[in-house]
N, C-alpha and C positions, 0 to 999 in steps of 0.2 A: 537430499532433496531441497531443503530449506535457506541451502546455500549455492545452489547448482540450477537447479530445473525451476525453480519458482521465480530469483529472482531475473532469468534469463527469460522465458516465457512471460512473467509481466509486464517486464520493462517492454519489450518487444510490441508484445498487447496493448500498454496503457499508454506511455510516453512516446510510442510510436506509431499505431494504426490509430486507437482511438483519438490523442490528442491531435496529428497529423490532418485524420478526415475533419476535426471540428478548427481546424487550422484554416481550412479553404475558404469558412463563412464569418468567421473571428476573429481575435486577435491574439495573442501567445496567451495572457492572462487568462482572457475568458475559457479559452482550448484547454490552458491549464488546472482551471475551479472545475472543469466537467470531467477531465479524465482522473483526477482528484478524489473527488465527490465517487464516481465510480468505482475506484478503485478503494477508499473507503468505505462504501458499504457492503463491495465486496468481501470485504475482512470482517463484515460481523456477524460471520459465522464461527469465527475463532474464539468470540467472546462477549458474549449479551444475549445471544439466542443458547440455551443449553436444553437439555433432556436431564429431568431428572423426576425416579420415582415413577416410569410411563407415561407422562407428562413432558410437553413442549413447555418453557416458560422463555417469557421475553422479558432481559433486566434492563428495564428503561434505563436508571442512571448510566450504572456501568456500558450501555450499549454506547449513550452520549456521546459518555468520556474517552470511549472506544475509537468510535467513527470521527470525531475532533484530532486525536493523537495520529489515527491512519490520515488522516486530510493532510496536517500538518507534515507529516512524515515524507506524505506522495509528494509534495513541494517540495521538500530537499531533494526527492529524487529529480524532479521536473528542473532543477533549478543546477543541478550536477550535467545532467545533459545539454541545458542550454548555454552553459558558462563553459562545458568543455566542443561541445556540438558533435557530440556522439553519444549511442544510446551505451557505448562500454563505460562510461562514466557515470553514470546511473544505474546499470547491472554492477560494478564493483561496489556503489554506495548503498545498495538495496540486500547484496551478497553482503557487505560488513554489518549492517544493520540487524541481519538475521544472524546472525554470529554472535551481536551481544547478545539480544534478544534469548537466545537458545544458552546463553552461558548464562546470562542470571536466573532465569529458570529453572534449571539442572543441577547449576552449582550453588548458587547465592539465596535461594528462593527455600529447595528442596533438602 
């Protein structure tokens, strides 16, 4: 999934319907801070909002440093399709990313 269907359905999603539509009234940069930004706080359900105890809590820091890492992150993908001008070079850099991601977790972490 995390290599296959997310980052194909993303890219597809962020770097090309959402950034595309704020493309019409914008300029690449600005398209890019908003599909970004969305695409960051989309992810901060992976980590700053958690359930623990039957309890919802929300970890302000960690949410932060979260949603800053996902921003920056979206920029390499935005920045892979714009230097290649296809969304398959932002799906492979979004697919390799989830790859380390899932290997130092599993392996390095665990």
């Amino acid at each position: 999934m995390a290599m296959t269907f997310s980052p194909i359905g993303e890219e597809i999603f962020y770097r090309g319907m959402v950034h595309g539509s704020f493309k019409k009234d914008l300029n690449d940069t600005q398209a890019s801070n908003i599909d970004s930004l969305a695409f960051s706080l989309t992810h901060l359900a992976h980590f700053g909002i958690v359930y623990v105890n039957g309890n919802w809590e929300f970890l302000i820091i960690p949410s932060i440093l979260w949603v800053g890492l996902m921003f920056f992150t979206s920029k390499l993908f935005y920045l892979c399709r714009k230097n290649s001008g296809s969304l398959l070079a932002a799906i492979i850099c979004h697919s390799s990313f989830n790859l380390v991601m899932m290997y130092i977790i599993f392996y390095r972490i665990i």
